[in-house]
C-alpha positions, 0 to 999 in steps of 0.5 A: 984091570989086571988086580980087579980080576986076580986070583980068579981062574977059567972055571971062574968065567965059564961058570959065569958063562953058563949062569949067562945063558942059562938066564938068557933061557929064564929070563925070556920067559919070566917077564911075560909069565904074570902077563900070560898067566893073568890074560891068556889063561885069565887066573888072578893075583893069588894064583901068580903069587901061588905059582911064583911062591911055589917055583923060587921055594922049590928052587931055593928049597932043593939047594938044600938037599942038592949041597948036602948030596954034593958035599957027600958024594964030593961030585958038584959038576955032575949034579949041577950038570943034570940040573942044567940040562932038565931046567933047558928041557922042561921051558917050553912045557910052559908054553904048552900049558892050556891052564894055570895048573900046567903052567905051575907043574912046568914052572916047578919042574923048571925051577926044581932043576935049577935048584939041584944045579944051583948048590954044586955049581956054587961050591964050584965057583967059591973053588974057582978062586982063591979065599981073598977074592972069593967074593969077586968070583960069586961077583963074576958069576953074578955079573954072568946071570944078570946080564942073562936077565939083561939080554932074555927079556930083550930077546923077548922083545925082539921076538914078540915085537919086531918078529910078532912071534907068538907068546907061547913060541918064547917058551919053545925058544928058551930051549936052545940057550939052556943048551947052551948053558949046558955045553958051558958047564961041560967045559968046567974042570973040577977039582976033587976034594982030598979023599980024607974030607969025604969019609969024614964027612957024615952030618953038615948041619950039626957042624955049622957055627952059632953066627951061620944060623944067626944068618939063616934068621937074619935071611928069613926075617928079611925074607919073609917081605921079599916076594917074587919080583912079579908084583913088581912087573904087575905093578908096573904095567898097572900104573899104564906102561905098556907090555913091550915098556914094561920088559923093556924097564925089567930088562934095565934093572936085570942090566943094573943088577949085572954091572953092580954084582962084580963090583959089591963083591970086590967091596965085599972082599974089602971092606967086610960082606955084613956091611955091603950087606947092610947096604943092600938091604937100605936100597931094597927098603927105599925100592919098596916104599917107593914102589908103595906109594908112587904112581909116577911111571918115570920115577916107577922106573927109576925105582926098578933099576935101582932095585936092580943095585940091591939084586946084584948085591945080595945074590953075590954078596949073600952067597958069598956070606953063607960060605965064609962061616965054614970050611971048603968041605962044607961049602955046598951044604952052607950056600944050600941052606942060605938057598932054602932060607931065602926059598922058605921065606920066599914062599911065605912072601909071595903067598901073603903078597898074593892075598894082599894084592887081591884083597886088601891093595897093591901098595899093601904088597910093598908096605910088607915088603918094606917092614920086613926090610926094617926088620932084616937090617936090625936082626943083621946089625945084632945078630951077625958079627961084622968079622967071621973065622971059619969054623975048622970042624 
């Protein structure tokens, strides 16, 4: 047990602690947010697909920006740090929407915060351990906010269902975890980077190897069919499991996501990133095809946690790809990037599933889902190579 977790540090667990309650605080909303917006305030497919497409490209896209401003500055906990505290304060403004349109500049703000944390605590977790067990550590903190996505949605059951606390009261009640997760992040120490590695620091971009933009492509092909995991939730109250069973699957597959994101890091750091890569991407065309054409609630159910295995793979392993092509100056930039490549495409999926589920099917959202997969594993298999040397420029 020792050697499974060796060269990681406390800046490893903290870190994984405050994606924990930082997710504890998103995911006791997000599963009841396609509900609330398609029954409290009556809008339809496109509008959830809109709001979410928006919200993950907002977060994804800003990674960009907020890595290249912490590579430059050398700062990553004081602006991880204020993207904690103003993704806490701005849940329950959610609750406080009396339209669809409140609910979207809410949701954006939420999720705009989280992408200016998300770079800058990144390059802290991929500094917290040592190069051979970086994948454990992205591992860990995976491990961190799966379980958050575990535990939210049960504490929204909980709330809604044993205490019959209000819909809207949820949002209210995010509040206190997100603080949470910021007095977590206040416990971090941070390692300055040598004074040499900032004045020489001037454009990231144009420093990034050939095989890092390949891997960009290689993220937005298969991105392009990854929609918001909210047509999976629609989809499956759909087929007649109930709003509490419904959380209570999603709850599950948040769990599975958490136990398998430590362990597919350490395969990562083993047995090489592209092949457990490669992997993922397999589960996650089964999932779709599965979800395409089953209206079994039971076998629907199985395909959500397996789901959750492709999760917790690509979050941990994915990240931990995006920084192996570059030196530790750069890290923040490289993850940032990799994050505005999944947001980008993930806005164009969840736009086009939008319109797929209002006016064509809802099967046609995961037949989409599922070409794009196809199309991942072949730009990943020719594009990528399996072994990567970091550039030292």
């Amino acid at each position: 047990m020792e050697k499974y977790f060796k060269g990681l540090s406390k800046n490893t667990f903290l870190l994984a602690f405050a994606s924990l309650f930082a997710d504890i605080s998103t995911e006791m909303l997000y599963p009841v947010l396609p509900v609330f917006l398609t029954q409290n305030l009556q809008a339809g497919g496109s509008i959830v697909g809109l709001i979410e497409g928006i919200a993950q490209a907002t977060q994804n896209i800003i990674q960009g920006f907020s890595g290249w401003l912490s590579d430059k500055l050398q700062k990553r906990k004081s602006i991880a740090l204020i993207g904690y505290l103003l993704a806490a304060i701005s849940k329950p403004f959610i609750g406080l929407a009396s339209s669809w349109q409140g609910v979207l500049g809410a949701r954006f703000m939420d999720r705009l915060s989280s992408g200016i944390r998300s770079a800058p605590r990144d390059a802290l977790i991929a500094g917290s351990a040592t190069e051979n067990n970086r994948g454990k550590a992205f591992g860990l903190e995976g491990i961190g906010d799966n379980l958050g996505a575990f535990l939210g949605p049960l504490l929204a059951i909980f709330l809604l269902f044993s205490l019959h606390v209000d819909i809207r009261s949820i949002f209210y009640l995010a509040l206190i975890p997100g603080l949470l997760a910021v007095f977590a992040l206040l416990l971090v120490k941070e390692h300055p980077v040598a004074v040499e590695a900032k004045v020489k620091l001037v454009s990231p971009i144009g420093r990034f190897p050939r095989e890092y933009w390949n891997y960009l492509v290689v993220t937005a092909v298969f991105g392009l069919g990854n929609s918001s995991n909210a047509f999976l939730i629609l989809q499956t109250k759909n087929i007649g499991v109930s709003l509490e069973g419904t959380i209570f699957i999603y709850a599950i597959f948040n769990l599975i996501a958490a136990l398998i994101s430590y362990p597919s890091g350490f395969l990562s750091d083993t047995f090489g990133r592209k092949n457990i890569l490669l992997a993922s991407f397999g589960i996650y065309l089964v999932t779709y095809l599965g979800f395409a054409y089953s209206q079994n609630i039971w076998l629907i159910a199985f395909l959500f946690a397996l789901y959750g295995v492709f999760q917790g793979t690509y979050r941990s392993v994915g990240k931990a790809f995006a920084s192996d092509f570059v030196p530790q100056r750069l890290r923040a930039s490289s993850i940032g990037w990799y994050s505005t490549a999944v947001g980008l495409s993930g806005l164009v999926a969840s736009i086009v599933a939008g319109q797929l589920w209002d006016h064509v099917s809802h099967p046609a959202v995961f037949v989409f889902g599922a070409l794009s997969a196809i199309a991942g594993i072949l730009t990943l298999l020719f594009l990528v190579p399996t072994k990567i040397i970091p550039t030292q420029n």
